[in-house]
C-alpha positions in Angstrom: 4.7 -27.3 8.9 6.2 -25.0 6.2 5.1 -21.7 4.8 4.5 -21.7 0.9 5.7 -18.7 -0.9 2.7 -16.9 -2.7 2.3 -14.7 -5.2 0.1 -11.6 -4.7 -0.9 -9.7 -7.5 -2.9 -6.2 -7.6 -5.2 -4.9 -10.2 -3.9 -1.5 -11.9 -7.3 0.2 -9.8 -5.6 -1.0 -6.8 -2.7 0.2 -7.4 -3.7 3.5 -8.0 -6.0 4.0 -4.8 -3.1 3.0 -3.2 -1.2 5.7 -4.2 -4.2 8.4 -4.0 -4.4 7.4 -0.4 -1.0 8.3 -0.1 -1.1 11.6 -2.2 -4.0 12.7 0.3 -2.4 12.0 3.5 1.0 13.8 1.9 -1.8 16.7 1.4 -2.9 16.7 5.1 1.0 16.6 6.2 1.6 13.6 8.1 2.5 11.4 4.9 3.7 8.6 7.1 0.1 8.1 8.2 -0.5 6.8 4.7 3.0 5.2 3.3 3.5 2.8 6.6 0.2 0.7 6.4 0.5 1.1 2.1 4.2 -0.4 2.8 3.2 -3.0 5.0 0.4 -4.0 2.6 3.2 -4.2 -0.8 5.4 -6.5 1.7 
């Protein structure tokens, strides 16, 4: 069995709850608390 390649795409709201989840965590100083699941969830 072989794994099909798939396209994801994110609405522009998304996008940018994404990146005010990472602004807040920044804010509360442990910034990697936010960008590693963010990453994992773009890859």
């Amino acid at each position: 069995m072989s794994l099909a390649e798939v396209t994801i795409g994110f609405a522009e709201s998304a996008l940018f709850d994404l990146e005010g989840t990472r602004l807040w965590y920044a804010e509360q100083g442990v910034a990697d608390v936010g960008e590693r699941p963010i990453a994992a969830i773009l890859q």
